[in-house]
N, C-alpha and C positions, 0 to 999 in steps of 0.2 A: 596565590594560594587558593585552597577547593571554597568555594559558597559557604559560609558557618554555617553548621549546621541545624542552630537557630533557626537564622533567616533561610534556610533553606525550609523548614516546617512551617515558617508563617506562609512564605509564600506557598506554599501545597495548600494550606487553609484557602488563601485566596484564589488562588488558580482555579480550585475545585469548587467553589461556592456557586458557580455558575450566574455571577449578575456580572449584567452588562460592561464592558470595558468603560473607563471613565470619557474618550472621544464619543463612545455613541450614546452617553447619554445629554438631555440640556442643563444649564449649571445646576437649576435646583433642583435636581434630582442627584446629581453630582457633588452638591454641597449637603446634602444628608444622607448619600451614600459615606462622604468622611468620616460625618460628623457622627455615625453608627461606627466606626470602624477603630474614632477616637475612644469610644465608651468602651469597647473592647478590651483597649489595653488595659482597662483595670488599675489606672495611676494616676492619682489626684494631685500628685507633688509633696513636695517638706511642708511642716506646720511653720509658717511665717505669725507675724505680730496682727498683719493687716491684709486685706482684700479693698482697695476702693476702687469704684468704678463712676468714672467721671469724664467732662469732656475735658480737652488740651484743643489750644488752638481751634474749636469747632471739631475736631475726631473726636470718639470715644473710645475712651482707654483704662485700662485698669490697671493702675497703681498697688505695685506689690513692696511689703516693706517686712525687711525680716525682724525675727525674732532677737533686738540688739538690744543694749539702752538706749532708751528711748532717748536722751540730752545727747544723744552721738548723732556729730553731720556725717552721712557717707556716700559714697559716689553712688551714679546711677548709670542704668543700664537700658536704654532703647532699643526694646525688644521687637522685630517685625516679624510676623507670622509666615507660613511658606501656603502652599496650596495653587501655585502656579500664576497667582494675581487673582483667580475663578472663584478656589473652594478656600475651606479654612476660617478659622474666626480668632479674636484674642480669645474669647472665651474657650474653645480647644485647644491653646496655647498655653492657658494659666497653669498647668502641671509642669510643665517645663520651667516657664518664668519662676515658679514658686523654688523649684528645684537650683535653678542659678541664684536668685536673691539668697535661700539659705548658705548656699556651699560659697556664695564671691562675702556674702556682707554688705549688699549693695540693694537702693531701692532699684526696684526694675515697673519701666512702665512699658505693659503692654498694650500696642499700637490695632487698634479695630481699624484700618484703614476701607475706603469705599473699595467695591471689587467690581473687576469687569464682568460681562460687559455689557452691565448696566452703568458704569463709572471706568471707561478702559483709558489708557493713555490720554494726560501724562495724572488724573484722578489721582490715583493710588501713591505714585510716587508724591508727588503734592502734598498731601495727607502724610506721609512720615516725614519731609522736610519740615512741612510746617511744627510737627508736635517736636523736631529736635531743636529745631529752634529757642522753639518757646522753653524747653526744659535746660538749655546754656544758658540763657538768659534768665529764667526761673525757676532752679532747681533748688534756691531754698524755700522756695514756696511749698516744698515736697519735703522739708529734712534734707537735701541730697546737699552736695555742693556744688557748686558750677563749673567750680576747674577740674573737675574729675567724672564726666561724662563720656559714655562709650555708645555705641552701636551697634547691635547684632541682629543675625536673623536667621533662619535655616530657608534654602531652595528660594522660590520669590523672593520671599524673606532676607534671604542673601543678597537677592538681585538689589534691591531694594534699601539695602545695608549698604550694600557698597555707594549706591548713586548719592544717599543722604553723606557720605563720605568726603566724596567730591566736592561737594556744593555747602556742606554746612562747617564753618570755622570751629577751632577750640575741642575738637574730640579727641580723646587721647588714646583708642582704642577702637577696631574695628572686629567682630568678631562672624565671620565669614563661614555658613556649614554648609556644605554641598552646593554652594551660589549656581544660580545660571545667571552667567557674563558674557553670553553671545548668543540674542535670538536668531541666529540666523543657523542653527543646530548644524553646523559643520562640522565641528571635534569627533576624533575616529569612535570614541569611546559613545558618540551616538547613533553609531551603527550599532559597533561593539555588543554595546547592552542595553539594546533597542528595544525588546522584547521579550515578556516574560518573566520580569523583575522587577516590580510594581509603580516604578513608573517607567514611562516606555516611547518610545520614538513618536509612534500616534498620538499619544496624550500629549505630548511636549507640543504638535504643530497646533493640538488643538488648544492649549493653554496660551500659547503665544497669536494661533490667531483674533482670540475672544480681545486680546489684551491691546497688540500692535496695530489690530485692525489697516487702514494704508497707510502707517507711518513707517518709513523705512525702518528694518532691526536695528541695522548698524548706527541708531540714531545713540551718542552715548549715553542719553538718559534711560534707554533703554538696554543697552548694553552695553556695559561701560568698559570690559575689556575694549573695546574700538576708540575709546576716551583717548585725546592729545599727552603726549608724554608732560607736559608741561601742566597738563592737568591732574594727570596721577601722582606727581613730585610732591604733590601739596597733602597728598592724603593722609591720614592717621596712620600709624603701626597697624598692621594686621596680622590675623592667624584663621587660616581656611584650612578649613575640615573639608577632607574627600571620600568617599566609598570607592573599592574596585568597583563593585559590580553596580555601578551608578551611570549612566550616558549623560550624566553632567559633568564625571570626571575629572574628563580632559580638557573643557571648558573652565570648570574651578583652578585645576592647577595652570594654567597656560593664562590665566588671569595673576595667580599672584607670581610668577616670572615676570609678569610685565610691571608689577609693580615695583619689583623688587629690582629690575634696568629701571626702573625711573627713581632710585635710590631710596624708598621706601624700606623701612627696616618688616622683614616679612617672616615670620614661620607658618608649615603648613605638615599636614600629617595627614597620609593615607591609609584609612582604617581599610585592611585586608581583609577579603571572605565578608566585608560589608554590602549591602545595598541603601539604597535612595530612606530616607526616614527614618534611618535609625538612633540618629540621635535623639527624635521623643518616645525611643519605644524602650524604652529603660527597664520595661519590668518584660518585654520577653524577648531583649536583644541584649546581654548585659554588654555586649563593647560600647552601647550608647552611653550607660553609668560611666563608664572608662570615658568617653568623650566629653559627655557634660565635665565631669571632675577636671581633664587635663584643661578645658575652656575655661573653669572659671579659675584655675592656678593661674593664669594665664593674664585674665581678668584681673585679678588682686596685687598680681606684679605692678600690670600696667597702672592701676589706682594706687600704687604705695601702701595697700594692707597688709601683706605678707610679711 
């Protein structure tokens, strides 16, 4: 279907702004290029009970806890942020996080993971195993419960979502939005929609070289689509969120096919006339509000709230 007409006005905003494409800038200039673009949207998230910010594991992370009674244990949600492994912060993320703990009922801890590439490969990913770890193992140290712990993340976030997947026991929920699952940007959809659509074929080589630096992509902790069948059999339920007009795409859904041959129970839904980020742009994309809502119904099944 045609571009929504939404995202078709943010991008004219950006298009026409006239600063630098995010490959030619260095990260920190790149990382408050975002982090201006997050203030933008003008969305703080749902009023929750609680805001902490603390470490896990040695990461710093912010513990989001909704507005429930307080004597209720409930499940938790391991939030990873997106921004290509470069840009991004939990702190740009907590409108979102706040937005999933009100609508699932679930504490949600936001993951500050190190970023490259000052911390590139396998840093980052390190940093979110270890905080899922620690929160299956002590998630009544939060109110949560242990056997009712999930996953999620948007773009890196995704990336990053899935690898903690693989590798960490006892999760009962994966929740996947526009993942990148193949650095090796071969899926047609990153030709497709290379360019011109806010994130773009350049920024992807450049996010992935800060990140992979010379470790092969197809390494699976890097990209876990290339992961052993024998490997993905083991992983939680999931649900991957796509945009048409994303040149992640074809890379997200050609990942949960494969999870889905390796007998993984899998749903997955392509928002049309979408692009790359719109699931945290709620207040001037509303199919993201449509996204967030269908993830965390989704969510609630899998934890048995519903």
């Amino acid at each position: 279907m045609p571009l929504d007409p939404a995202a078709e006005m943010l991008l004219s905003f950006v298009n026409t702004a006239g600063a630098p494409q995010l490959h030619e800038m260095a990260p920190e200039e790149a990382r408050a290029a975002y982090a201006r673009l997050s203030k933008l949207a003008g969305h703080e998230g749902a009023a929750v009970r609680s805001v902490d910010r603390r470490e896990i594991a040695g990461v710093g992370c912010i513990v989001v806890t909704p507005d429930t009674d307080a004597d209720e244990t409930l499940p938790v949600l391991v939030w990873i942020h997106g921004g290509g492994w470069v840009i991004g912060s939990a702190e740009e993320s907590l409108p979102t996080c706040r937005d999933l703990a009100d609508a699932v009922g679930c504490i949600v801890v936001d993951v500050d993971y190190r970023l490259a590439p000052e911390h590139p490969f396998p840093a980052p990913i390190d940093d979110c195993v270890a905080v899922t770890r620690w929160v299956v193992d002590h998630a009544d140290e939060l109110g949560g419960d242990p056997r009712r712990v999930a996953v999620g993340g948007d773009s890196a976030g995704g990336n990053l979502s899935a690898v903690v997947s693989l590798e960490v026991p006892g999760l009962v929920h994966q929740l996947l939005v526009y993942p990148i699952t193949d650095a090796t940007l071969s899926h047609g959809s990153m030709q497709e929609h290379g360019e011109g659509l806010f994130l773009t074929r350049d920024g992807m080589q450049w996010f992935v070289g800060h990140y992979v630096g010379a470790t092969d992509p197809e390494h699976p902790r890097i990209s876990p689509y290339h992961a052993d069948d024998a490997v993905l059999s083991a992983a939680p339920p999931a649900h991957v969120i796509t945009a048409e007009y994303d040149p992640l795409r074809d890379e997200g859904e050609a990942y949960a096919e494969r999870l889905r041959a390796a007998g993984v129970s899998v749903s997955s839904t392509r928002y049309e006339g979408q692009i790359h980020g719109f699931f945290s742009m709620t207040t001037m994309l509303p199919a993201g509000g449509e996204a967030v809502a269908e993830a965390a119904a989704l969510l609630r099944a899998a934890f048995g709230t519903d």
